[in-house]
N, C-alpha and C positions, 0 to 999 in steps of 0.2 A: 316854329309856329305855335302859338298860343294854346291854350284850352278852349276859349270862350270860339276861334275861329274855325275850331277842326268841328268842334261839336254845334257849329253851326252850319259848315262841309256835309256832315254826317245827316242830321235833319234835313238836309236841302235834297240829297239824296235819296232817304229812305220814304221819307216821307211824302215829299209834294212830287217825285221824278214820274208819278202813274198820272197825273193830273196837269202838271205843268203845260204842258207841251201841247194838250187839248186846249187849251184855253186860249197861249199864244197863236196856235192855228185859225182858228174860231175868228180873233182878233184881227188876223190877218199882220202880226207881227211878226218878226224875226226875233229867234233866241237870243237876244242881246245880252238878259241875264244874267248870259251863260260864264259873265266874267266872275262871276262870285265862284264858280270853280277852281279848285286850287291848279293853280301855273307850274310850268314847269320847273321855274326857280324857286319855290317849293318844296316841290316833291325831290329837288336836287338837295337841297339845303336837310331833309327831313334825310333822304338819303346818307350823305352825310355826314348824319352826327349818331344815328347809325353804323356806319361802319367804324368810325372812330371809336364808339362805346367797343365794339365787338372785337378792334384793334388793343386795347386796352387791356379787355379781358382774357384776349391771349396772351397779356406779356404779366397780367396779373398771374393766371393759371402758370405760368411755367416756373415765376418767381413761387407758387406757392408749394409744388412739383419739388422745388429745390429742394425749398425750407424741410416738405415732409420726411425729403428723404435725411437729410441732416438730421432732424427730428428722430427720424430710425435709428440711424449712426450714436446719437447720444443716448438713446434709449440703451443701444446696446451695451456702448461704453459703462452705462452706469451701472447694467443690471452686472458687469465685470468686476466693476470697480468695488459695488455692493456685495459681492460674495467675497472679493480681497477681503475687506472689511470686518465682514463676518469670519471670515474663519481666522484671521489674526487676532480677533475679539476670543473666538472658542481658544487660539494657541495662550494669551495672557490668562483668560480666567483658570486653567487648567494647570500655566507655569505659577498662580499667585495661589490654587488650592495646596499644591506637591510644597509649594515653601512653607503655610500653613501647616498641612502635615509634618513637614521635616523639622521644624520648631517645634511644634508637641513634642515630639519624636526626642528630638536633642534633649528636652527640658526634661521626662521623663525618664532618658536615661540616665541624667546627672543625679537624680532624685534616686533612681536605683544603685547607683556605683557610691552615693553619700552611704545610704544606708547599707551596702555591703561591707562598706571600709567600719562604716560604727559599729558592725557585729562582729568582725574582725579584732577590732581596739579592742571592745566591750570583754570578747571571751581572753584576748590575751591578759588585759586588766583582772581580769579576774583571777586565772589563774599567777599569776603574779601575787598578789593581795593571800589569795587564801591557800597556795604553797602545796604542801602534800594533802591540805583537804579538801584538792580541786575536785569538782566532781568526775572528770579524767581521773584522776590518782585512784580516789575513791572507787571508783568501776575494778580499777587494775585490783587493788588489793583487797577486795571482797570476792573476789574472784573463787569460787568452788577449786580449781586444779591449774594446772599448767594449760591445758586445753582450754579452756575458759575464759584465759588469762592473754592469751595469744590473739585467740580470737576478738576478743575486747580491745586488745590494741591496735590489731585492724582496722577496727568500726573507726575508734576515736581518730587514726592517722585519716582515715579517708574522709569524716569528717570533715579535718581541719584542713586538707588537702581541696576540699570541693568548695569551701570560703573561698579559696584561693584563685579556682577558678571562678567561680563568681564574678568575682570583682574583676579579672581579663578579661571574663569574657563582655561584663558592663562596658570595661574600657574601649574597647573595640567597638562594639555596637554604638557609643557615645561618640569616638572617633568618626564611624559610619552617618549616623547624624549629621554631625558639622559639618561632613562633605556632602551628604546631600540636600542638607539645607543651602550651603553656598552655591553649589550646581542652580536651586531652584531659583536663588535669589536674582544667579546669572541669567537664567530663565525667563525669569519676569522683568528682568530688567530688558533682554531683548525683544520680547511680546508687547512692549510699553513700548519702544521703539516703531517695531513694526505697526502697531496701533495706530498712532500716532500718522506716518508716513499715508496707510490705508484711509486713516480721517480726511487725511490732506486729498486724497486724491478721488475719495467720496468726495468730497465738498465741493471738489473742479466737478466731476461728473455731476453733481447736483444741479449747480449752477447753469452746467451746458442744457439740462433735460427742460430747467425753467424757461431758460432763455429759449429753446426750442418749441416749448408747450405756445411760449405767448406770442413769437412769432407765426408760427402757424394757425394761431386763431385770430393775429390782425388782420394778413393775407386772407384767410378764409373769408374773413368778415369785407374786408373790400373785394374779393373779385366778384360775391354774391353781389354788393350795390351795386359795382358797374355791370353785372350782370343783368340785373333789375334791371338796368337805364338801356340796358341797350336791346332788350326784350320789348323793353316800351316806345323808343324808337323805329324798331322794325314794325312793330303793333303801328303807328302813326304814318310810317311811309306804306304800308298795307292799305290803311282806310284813306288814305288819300289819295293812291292811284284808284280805288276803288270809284272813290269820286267821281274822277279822271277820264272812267272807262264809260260810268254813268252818265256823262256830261257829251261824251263822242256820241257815244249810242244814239240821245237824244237828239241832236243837232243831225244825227244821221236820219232819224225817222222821221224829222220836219223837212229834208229838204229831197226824200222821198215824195211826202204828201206834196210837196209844194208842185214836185215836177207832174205828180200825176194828176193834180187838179189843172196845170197849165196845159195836158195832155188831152182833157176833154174837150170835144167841138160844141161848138156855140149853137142854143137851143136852135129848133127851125120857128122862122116866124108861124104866129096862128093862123089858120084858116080861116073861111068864110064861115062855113060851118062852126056852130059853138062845140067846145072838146073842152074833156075835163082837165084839168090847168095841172099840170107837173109837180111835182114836190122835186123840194130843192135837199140831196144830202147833203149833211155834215161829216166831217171828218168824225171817229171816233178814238180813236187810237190814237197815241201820245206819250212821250217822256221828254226829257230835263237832256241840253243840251251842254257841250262847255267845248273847251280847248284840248288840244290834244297832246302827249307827251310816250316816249316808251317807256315800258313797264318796268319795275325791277323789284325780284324777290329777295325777300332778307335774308340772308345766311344767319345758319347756330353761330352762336359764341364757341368758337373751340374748349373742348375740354381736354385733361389728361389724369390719369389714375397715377400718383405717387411711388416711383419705383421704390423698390425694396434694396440696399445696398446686400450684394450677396459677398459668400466668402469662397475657401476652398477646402470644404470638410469632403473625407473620403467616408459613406457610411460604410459598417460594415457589408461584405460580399456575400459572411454565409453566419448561420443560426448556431449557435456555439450553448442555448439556451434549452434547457429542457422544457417538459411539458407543463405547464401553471398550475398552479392551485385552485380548481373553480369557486374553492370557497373564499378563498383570498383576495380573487379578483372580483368573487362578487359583491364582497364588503367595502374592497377600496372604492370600487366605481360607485355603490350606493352612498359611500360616504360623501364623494369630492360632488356628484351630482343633489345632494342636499344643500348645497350651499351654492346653488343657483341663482343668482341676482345680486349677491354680495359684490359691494365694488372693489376693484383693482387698487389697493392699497399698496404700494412701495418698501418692501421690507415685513410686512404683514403676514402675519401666522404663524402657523408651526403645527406641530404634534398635537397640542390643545387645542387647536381650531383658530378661529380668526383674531386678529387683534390691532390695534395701531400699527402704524408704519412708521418708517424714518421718513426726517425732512425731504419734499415736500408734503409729504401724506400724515405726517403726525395728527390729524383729526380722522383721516379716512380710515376706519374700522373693516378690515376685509383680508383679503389674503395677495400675494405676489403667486408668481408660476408656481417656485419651487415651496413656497409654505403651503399652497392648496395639494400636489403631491403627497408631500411630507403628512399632511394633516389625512390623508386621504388612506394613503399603505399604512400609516400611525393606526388608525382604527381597524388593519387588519391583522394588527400584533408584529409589524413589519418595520425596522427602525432602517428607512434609506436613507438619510442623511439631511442638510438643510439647505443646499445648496443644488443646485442647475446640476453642476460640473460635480457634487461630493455626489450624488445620486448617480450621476454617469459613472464615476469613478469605481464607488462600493460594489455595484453590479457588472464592471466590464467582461469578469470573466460568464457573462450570460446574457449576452447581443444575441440581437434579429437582425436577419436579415429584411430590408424593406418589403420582400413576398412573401416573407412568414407573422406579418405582425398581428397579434393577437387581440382580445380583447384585454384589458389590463397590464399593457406593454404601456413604458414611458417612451417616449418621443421625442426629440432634442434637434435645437438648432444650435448652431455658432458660427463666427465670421471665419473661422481660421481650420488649421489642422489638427490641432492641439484641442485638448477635454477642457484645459483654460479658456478658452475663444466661446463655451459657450453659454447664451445667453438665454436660452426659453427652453420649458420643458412644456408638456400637456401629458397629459393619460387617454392613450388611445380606446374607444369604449365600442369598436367592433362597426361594423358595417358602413367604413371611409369616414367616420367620426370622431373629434375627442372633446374631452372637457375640458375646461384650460380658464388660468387668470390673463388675459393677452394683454391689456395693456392699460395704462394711465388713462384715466375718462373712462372704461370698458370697465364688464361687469362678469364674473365669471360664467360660463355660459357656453355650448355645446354649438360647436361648428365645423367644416365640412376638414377633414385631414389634408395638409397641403406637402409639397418635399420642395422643389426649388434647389436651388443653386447652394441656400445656406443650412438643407437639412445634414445634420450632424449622423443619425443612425439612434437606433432603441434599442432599449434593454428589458429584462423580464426578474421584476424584484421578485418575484409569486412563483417562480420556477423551483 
């Protein structure tokens, strides 16, 4: 049904239904009118399209149900993929400084084994060249006594004796070199490897999170229109039955009036006598009549909240962690919650605080889970590492138990059993709350402590 006919439905209702019905009584007409009232093939047709919008939006909603949870899944993937990455990034720069090193190292010693051999040449040239007036001989035969003389040739033997080791022991430390330059070079050439491999398999994680990001916001984006439509729909089969009910009404209270007017007996004739002449009433009461039809209420458009794909982490059972630092923990907490509103950057932060992300966040200036952490124990003089899983790792031997968790406990999910499976940290901040980067589009920010299926278990850096 049109615009121009409902909002002339509506008008015809609201407006003339007090008045109508007085008029055509009056008139001694029948509600004829009453056809401008919307029909039942109408209100069937308004129906209808109706439930079809609302058919729609359920099969929109569960497509979009899928997508989020997929969405999850790639989230997590990535955030895996991205800590591979990274720490195969820390094993190369670490295998290319140790080969740096080992190269100094080598070149240094050839420069000292050069110049222990020239002292060696040098003294033996010399005393060669100048014979008994070496300054050896010289020492010998200036000599005060026998005593003197013995002693002196001590010196000179152990001198020439300690050249000697010199130059083995340069030789060796130079030998040491070149094998642990070659180790590092072995090193770096497998950190360049694994690089590489971890790039490759960021890139697929990347790709999956995009692909994920922008299916989730086309669905989102259509199940809202046909949301809209079928909102507006039920809104239209509403004010049309309303019509509907308005038009029976009327037609009910005219043929009310009609019966009880046909219900009054006929004046009596006047008398002989003059009497004062009758007044004739009127009807006063009155509404707007129409056709009749049964009613139907619109149903919600079904919704569904996006499950969360879980895993099967065991947390720990019992507290292995001592009692925290209240100073420790009250710096990290004041620190992570200063950076409140910052957005969920990809790869973002560290120890120094926020910073760019990796692709797709290279413009988003902010921190990820595990760099808001990092950045957070960082400013309580606390080095737990840059990753989800190196943070779980560093502190395993000082886990909480779920009953014991503190204020300044980390917090950890993952899909698996394994300290590799996982993917979110937050920093618990006391009374069922933590601070946390949660996710892409998200802004870091303080929300309620959850556990589920995919809670991994806490540790206590501050203990």
């Amino acid at each position: 049904m049109g615009t121009g006919t409902r909002t002339r439905h509506h008008r015809w209702a609201v407006r003339a239904a007090g008045t109508a019905l007085a008029g055509l009584v009056v008139l001694g007409l029948t509600p004829g009118t009453a056809s401008a009232a919307p029909s039942d093939a109408e209100i069937a047709a308004a129906e209808a399209e109706r439930d079809a919008a609302a058919a729609q939006v359920g099969v929109l909603s569960a497509q979009l149900a899928q997508a989020e949870a997929s969405a999850a899944q790639a989230y997590q993937n990535a955030q895996i993929a991205l800590q591979d990455y990274e720490e195969t990034q820390a094993a190369y720069e670490a295998a290319r400084t140790a080969a740096e090193a080992a190269t100094a190292a080598a070149a240094q010693a050839d420069a000292d084994v050069a110049e222990g051999r020239a002292q060696v040449a040098a003294h033996a040239r010399t005393v060669y060249i100048q014979g008994s007036t070496a300054p050896g001989a010289t020492a010998l035969l200036s000599s005060d006594g026998p005593a003197q003389l013995v002693e002196r040739a001590a010196l000179l033997e152990a001198a020439g004796t300690h050249r000697v080791d010199v130059v083995g022991e340069l030789e060796v430390l130079q030998e040491q070199a070149v094998v642990a330059q070659q180790q590092a070079q072995t090193a770096s050439v497998q950190a360049e490897t694994l690089q590489a491999e971890a790039a490759v398999a960021l890139a697929g994680a990347q790709a999956q999170e995009i692909s994920a990001r922008e299916q989730t916001a086309a669905l989102a984006g259509q199940r809202d229109a046909v949301a809209a439509q079928a909102a507006a729909a039920g809104q239209e089969v509403t004010e049309l039955q309303q019509e509907q009910d308005a038009a029976e009404a009327a037609a009910a209270a005219a043929a009310a009036a009609r019966a009880a007017a046909a219900a009054r007996p006929a004046p009596a004739p006047p008398a002989a006598a003059p009497s004062t002449p009758s007044r004739t009433s009127t009807p006063s009461s009155g509404s707007s009549s129409g056709s009749s039809s049964g009613s139907s209420t619109p149903s919600n458009p079904p919704s569904s909240a996006p499950s969360r794909p879980v895993g099967n982490p065991t947390p720990p059972p019992s507290t292995t962690a001592g009692a925290p630092s209240a100073s420790a923990v009250q710096t990290a907490i004041a620190a992570a919650m200063s950076q409140k509103g910052l957005p969920y950057s990809w790869g973002g932060g560290g120890s120094n605080g926020p910073s760019y992300g990796i692709p797709p966040d290279t413009r988003i200036w902010g921190f990820d889970c595990s760099g808001l952490t990092q950045y957070a124990y960082a400013q309580a003089g606390i080095q737990i590492g840059g990753t989800s899983r190196d943070q779980w790792w560093n502190n395993r031997d000082a886990t909480v138990a779920r009953a014991d968790l503190r204020a300044g406990d980390l917090v950890f999910w993952g899909s698996g059993s394994s300290y590799t499976s996982i993917y979110h940290v937050a920093l618990y901040i006391g009374n069922g709350q933590v601070v946390h980067a949660p996710q892409s589009g998200d802004v870091v920010k303080v929300t309620s402590m959850w556990f589920g299926g995919d809670y991994f278990g806490a540790v206590r850096p501050a203990a």
